[in-house]
FITI-735712 format. One record per atom (N, C-alpha, C): residue number from 1; residue in three letters; atom name; x, y, z. Coordinates in Angstrom, 1 decimal. Layout:
N
  pos  code  site      c1      c2      c3
  NUM   Ala    CA       X       Y       Z
...
***
This chain:
68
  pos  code  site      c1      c2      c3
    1   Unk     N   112.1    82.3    61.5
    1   Unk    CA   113.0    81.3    61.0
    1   Unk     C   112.7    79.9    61.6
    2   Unk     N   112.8    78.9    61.0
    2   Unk    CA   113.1    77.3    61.3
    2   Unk     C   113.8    77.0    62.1
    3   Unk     N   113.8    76.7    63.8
    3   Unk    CA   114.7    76.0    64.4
    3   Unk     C   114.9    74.7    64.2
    4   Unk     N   116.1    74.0    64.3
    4   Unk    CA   116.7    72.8    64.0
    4   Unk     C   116.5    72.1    65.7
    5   Unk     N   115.4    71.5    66.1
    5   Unk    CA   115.5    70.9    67.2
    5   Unk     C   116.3    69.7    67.1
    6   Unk     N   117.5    69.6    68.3
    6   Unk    CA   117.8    67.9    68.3
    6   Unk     C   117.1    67.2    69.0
    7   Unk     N   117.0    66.0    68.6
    7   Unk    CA   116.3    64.4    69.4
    7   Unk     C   116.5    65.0    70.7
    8   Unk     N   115.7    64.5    71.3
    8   Unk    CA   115.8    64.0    72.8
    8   Unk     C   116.6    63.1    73.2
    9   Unk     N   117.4    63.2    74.1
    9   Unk    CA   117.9    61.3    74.3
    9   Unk     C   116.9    60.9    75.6
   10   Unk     N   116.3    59.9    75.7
   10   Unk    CA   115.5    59.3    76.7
   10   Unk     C   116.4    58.5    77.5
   11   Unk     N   116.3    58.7    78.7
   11   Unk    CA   116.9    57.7    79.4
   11   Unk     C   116.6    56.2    79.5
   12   Unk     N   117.2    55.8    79.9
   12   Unk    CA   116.7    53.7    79.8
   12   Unk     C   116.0    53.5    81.2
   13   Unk     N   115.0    52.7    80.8
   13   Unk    CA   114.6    52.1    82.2
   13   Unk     C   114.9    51.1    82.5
   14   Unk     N   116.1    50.6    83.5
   14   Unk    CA   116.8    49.7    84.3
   14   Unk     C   116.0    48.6    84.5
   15   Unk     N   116.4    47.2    83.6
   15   Unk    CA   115.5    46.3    83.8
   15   Unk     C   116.7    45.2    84.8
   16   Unk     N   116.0    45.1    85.9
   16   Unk    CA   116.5    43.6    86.4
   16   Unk     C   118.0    44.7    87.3
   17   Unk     N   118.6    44.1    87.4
   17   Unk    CA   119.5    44.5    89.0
   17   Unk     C   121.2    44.7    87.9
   18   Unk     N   121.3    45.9    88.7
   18   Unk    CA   122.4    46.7    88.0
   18   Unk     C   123.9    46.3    88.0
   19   Unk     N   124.6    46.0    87.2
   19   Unk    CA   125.8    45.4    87.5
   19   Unk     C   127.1    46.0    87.3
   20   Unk     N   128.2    46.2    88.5
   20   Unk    CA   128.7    47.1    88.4
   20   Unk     C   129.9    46.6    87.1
   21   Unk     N   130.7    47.5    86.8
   21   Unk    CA   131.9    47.4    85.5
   21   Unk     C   132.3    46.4    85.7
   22   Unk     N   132.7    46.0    87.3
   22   Unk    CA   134.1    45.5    87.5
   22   Unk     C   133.5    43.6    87.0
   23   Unk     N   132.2    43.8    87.7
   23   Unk    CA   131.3    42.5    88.2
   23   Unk     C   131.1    42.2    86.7
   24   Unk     N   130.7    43.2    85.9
   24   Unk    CA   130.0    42.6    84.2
   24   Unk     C   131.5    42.0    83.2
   25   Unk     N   132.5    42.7    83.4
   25   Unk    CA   133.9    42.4    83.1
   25   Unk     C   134.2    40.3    83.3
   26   Unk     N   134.4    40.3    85.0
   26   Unk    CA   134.5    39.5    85.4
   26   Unk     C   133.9    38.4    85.1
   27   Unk     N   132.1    38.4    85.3
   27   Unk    CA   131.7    37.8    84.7
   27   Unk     C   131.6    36.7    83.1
   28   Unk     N   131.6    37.9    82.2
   28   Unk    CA   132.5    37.3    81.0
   28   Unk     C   133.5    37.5    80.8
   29   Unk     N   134.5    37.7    81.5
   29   Unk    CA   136.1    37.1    81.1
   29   Unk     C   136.5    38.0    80.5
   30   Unk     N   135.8    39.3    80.1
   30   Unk    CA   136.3    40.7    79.1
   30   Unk     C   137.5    41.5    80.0
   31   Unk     N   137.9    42.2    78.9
   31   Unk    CA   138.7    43.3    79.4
   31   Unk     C   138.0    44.4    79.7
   32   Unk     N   138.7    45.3    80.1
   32   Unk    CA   137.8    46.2    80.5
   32   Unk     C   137.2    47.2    79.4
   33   Unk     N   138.3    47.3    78.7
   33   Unk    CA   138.0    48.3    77.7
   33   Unk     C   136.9    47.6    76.9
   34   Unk     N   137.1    46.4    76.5
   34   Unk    CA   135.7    45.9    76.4
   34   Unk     C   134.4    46.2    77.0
   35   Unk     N   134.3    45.8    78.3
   35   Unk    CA   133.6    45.8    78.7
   35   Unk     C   132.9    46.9    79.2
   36   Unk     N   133.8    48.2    79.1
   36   Unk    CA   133.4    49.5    79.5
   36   Unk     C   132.5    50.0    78.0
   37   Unk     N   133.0    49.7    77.1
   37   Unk    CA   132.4    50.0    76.0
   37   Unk     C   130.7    49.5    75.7
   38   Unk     N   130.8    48.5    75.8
   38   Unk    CA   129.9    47.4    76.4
   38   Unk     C   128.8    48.1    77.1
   39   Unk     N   129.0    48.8    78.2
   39   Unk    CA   128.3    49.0    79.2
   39   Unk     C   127.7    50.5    79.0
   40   Unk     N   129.1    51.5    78.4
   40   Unk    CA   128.2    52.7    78.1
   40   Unk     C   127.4    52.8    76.8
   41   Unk     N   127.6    51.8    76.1
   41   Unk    CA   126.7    51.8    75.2
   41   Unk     C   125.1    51.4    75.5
   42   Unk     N   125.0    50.1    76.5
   42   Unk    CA   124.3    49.6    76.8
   42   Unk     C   123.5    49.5    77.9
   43   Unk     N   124.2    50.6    79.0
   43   Unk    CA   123.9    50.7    80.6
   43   Unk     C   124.0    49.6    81.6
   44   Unk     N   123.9    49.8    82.6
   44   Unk    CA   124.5    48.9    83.5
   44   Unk     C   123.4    47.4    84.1
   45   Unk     N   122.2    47.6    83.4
   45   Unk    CA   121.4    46.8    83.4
   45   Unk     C   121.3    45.0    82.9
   46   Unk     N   121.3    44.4    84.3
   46   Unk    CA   121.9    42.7    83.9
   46   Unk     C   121.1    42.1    82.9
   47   Unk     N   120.1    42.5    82.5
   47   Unk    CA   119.2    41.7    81.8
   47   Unk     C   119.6    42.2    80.3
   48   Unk     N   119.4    43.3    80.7
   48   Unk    CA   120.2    44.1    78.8
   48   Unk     C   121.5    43.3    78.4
   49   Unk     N   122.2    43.4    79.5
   49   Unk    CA   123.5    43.3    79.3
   49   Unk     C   123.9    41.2    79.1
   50   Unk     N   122.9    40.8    79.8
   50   Unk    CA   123.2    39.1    79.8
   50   Unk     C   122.4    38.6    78.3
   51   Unk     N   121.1    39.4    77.9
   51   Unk    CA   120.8    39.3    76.5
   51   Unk     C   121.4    39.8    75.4
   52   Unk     N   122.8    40.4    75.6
   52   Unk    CA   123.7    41.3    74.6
   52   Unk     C   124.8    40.0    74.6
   53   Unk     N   124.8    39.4    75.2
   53   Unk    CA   126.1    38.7    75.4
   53   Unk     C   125.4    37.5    75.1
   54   Unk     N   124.6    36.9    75.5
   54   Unk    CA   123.9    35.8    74.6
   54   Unk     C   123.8    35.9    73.2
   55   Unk     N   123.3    37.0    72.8
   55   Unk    CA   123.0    37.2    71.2
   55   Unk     C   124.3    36.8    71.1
   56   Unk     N   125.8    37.5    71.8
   56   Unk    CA   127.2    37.3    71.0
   56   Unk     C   127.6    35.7    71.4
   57   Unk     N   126.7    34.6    71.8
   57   Unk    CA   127.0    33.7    72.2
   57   Unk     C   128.1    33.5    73.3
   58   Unk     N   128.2    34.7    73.6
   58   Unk    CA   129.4    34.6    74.9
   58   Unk     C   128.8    34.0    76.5
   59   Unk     N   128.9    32.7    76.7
   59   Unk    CA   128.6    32.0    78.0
   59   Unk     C   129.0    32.8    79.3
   60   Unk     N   128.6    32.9    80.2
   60   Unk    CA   129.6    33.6    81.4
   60   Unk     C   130.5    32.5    82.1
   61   Unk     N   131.6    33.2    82.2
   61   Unk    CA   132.7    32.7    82.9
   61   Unk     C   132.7    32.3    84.6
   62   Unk     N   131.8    33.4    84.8
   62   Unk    CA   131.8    33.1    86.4
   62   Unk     C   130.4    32.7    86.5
   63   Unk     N   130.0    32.3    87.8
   63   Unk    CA   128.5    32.0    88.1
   63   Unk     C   127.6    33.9    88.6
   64   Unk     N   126.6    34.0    88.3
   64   Unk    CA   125.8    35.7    89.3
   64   Unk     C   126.4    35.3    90.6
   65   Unk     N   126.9    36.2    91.1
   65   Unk    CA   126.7    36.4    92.5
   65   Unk     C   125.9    36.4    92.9
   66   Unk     N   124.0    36.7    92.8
   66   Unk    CA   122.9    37.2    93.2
   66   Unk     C   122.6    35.5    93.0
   67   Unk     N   123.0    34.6    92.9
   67   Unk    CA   122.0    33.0    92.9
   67   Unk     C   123.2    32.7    94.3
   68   Unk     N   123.7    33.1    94.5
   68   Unk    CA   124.9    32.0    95.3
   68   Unk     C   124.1    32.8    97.0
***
């Protein structure tokens, strides 16, 4: 018989420095449920996540913590 293999899911490889819920939230001014959504979709990765939020033209609210 034919097995029906499912996809693989591949993990992401973490580009640039990881940011926690509370921090990616804060930063743009989201709620959380936003922002949780946001994040499991997209992983916790600052570079993924600050080029996801540019595409949505959303500016950040707060300055990185990591330049200060």
């Amino acid at each position: 018989m034919t097995q029906i293999r499912e996809p693989e899911r591949r993990a992401r490889v973490l580009r640039g420095r990881p940011y926690s819920l509370d921090e990616f939230a804060a930063k743009y001014g989201l709620r959380r449920e936003q922002a949780e959504s946001l994040f499991t979709r997209f992983g916790p990765s600052s570079i993924e996540l600050d080029l996801l939020m540019a595409a949505k033209r959303r500016a950040p609210v707060l300055p990185d913590r990591i330049t200060q």
